[in-house]
N, C-alpha and C positions, 0 to 999 in steps of 0.2 A: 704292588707290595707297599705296606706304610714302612715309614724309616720313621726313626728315632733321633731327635736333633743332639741328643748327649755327645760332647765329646772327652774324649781322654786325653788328661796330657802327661805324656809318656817318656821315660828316659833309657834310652837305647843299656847304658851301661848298670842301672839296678837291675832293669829287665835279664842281664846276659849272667845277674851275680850268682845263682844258682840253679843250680837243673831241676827242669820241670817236671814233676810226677805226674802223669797224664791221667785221667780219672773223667771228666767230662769233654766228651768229643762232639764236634759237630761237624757232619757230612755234608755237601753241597752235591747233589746228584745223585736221583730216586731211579736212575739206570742201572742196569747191571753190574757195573764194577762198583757205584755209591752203594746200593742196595747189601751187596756182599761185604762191603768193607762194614759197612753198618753193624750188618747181621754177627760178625766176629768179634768186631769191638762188644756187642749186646752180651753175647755169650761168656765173653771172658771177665764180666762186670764192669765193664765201663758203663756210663751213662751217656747215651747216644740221642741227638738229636738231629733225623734223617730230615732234608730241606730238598723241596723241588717247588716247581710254581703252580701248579693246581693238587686241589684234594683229591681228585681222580689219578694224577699221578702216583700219588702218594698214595693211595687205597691198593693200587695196581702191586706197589712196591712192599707195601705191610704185605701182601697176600702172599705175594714172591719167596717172601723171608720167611714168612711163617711153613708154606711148601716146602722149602727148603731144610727148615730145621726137623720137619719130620719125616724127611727121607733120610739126613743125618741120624737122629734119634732111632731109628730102627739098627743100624747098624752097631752104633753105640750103646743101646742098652736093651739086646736081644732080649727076648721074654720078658723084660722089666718095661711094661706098657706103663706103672705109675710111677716111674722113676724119669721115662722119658719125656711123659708128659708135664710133670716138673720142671723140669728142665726148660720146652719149650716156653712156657708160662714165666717161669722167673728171666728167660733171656727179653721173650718182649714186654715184661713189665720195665725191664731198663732201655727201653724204646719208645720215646714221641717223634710225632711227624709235623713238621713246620709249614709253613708256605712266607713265610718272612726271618730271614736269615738273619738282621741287624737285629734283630731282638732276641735271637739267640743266642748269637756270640758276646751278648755281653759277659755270660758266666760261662763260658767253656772256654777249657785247657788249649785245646787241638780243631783247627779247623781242617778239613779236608775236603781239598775238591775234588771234584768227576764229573764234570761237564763234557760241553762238547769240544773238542779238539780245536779250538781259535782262541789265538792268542789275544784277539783284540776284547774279547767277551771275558777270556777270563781274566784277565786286568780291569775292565770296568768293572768285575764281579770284587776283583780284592782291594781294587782301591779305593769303593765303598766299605769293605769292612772293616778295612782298615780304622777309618776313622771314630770305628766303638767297640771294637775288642778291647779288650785291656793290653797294659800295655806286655805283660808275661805270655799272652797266649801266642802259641805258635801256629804257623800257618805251614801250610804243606800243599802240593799240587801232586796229582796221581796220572799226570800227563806220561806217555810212552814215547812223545816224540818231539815236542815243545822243550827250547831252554829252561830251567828252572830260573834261571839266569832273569832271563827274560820276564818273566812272569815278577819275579821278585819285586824286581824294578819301579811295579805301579804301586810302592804299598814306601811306608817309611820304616819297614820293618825288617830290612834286607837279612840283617842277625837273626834274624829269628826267621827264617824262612827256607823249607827246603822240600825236598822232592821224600814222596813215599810212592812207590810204582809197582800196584800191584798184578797181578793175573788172573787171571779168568778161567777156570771159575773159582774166586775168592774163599770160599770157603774151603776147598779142596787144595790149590795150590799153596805151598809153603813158601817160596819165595817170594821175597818182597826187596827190590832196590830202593836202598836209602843215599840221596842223592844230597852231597854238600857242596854247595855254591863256594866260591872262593871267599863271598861275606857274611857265608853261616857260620855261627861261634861254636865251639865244641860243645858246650855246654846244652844248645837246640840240637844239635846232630846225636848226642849221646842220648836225649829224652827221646828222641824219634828213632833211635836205635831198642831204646829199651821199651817202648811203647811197642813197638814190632812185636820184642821177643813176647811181651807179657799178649799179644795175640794168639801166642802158642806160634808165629813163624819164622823162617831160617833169613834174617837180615844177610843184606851182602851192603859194604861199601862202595860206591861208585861218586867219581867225578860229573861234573854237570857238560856232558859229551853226548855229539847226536847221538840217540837210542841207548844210552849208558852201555849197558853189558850185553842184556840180551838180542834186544831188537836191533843194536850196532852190528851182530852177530847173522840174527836171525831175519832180517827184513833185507840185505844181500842176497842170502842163499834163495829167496823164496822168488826176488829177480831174478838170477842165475837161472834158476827151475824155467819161470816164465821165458828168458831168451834161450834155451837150449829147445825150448818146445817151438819159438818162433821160429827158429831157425830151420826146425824140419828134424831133427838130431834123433828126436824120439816123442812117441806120440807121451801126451800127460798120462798115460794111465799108466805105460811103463815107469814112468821116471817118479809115480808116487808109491806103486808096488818096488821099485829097486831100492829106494829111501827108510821103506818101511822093512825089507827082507834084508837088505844089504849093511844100511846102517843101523839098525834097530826102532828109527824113529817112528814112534806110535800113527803120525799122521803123515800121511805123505804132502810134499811143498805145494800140490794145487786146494787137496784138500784142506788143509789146512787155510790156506786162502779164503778160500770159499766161508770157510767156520770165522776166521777174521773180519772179512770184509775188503770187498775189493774196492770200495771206497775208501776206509782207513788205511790200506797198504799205499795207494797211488798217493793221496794227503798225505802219508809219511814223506814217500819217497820223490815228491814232489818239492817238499820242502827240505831236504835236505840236500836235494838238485839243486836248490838257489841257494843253498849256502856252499857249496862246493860243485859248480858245475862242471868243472875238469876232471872230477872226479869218478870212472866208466861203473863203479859201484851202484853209484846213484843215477844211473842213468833210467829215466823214463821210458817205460814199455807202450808202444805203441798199440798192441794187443790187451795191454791192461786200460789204457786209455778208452779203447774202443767199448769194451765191454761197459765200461762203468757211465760211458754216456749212453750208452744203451739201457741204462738202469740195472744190468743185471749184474747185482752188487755180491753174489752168492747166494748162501743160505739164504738171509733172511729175505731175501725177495724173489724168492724158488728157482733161482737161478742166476749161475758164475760161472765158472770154468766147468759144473756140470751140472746137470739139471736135479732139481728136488719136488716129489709130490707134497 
């Protein structure tokens, strides 16, 4: 990628003097959860500039978006074929694709990442950016299991820095945790509060704590599921039909796994083992170990806890 030697020299307390109307976004991450954050920012008139490292990624991701928006558009504007196709046209006319990020974030509001789950990568990724965004734009990480804290850390923009954690699948899910660091200023937490709602989703508040609200909640029970199955207690296919009959839940704890990734749950839950290993929550699954060094990471590699053609 070329970099740009421009630097900025920036002042933490003009930067924090007023709240940011967000209007030009840039996304780091032509995967599924960047692709989708992209796709809603585009829709809702932001001006989006989606960043991954080759054009082939990026063709993959335009195409993504664009399928995406016209199985959306059919539901939204039954029989109105030339209303929806409007629609999809003016969302990716507010769409370019990059493959060099410092040259974008020169003019954008909001950066947002969605890389891969390492902390060490996605600090080298913002401690570069740092050095030529301006000094008002705010940064954001869309991590589920990483401190924001942490991540913050590699940038000189700690004020200006916080968590947006969205779901998958982005365009459909309304939730979104908006995550404030103890050195985010009200003033970046409220722009990223209201950059949410102006997505059309339902913000919730959260502290910078393993797995904030949901996955605090929801990456437990889905251990729990896997050691009651270890144990012998009940075969997986009970305990995903009892979850779905008994408690309502759409997906049962194996499937859903599987739909996860039995890689991202262990990388969760691995890491939040070594930051509290006394802790029998986070305790590491032997069964989930084996599998995922077996390759069989779920869904996407035809098989997890159950097999897929």
């Amino acid at each position: 990628m070329a970099f740009a030697t421009r630097r900025f020299v920036r002042s933490a307390s003009s930067a924090a003097a007023k709240k940011l109307i967000v209007k030009h976004v840039t996304v780091i991450g032509g995967g599924l959860m960047g692709a989708g954050i992209a796709q809603v920012a585009a829709a809702t008139g932001h001006t989006v500039v989606l960043v991954d490292q080759t054009d082939e990624i990026l063709k993959n991701s335009r195409k993504g978006i664009e399928d995406s928006l016209k199985r959306m558009t059919k539901k939204m504007f039954t029989d109105k074929p030339e209303a929806a196709a409007q629609f999809i046209e003016k969302t990716l006319k507010n769409l370019t694709v990059s493959t060099d990020p410092v040259a974008v974030v020169h003019s954008t509001d909001l950066v947002i990442e969605a890389i891969v789950e390492n902390l060490q990568v996605k600090n080298d990724l913002f401690k570069r950016l740092d050095k030529f965004a301006p000094e008002n734009t705010i940064f954001a990480s869309n991590t589920s299991s990483l401190q924001i804290t942490d991540i913050a850390n590699s940038t000189t923009r700690q004020d200006r820095f916080g968590g947006l954690h969205f779901f998958n699948p982005v365009p459909m899910m309304k939730l979104v945790e908006v995550i404030k660091t103890p050195m985010t200023n009200q003033k970046t937490f409220e722009s990223l509060m209201e950059f949410t709602k102006a997505l059309g989703k339902n913000p919730i508040s959260c502290k910078d704590t393993p797995g904030f609200v949901v996955n605090r909640l929801l990456v437990p029970y889905l251990m729990e599921a896997v050691r009651l199955y270890e144990r012998g207690d009940a075969s997986k296919e009970d305990i995903d039909v009892a979850m779905k009959l008994g408690a309502g839940y759409p997906m049962g704890p194996f499937e859903l796994l599987d739909y996860v990734g039995l890689d991202t749950s262990k990388y969760i839950i691995d890491g939040w083992h070594s930051l509290e290993p006394n802790n029998p929550l986070f305790a590491p699954s032997p069964l989930l170990n084996k599998l995922v060094e077996e390759r069989k990471m779920g869904k996407k590699t035809g098989e997890g806890f159950y097999k897929y053609k």
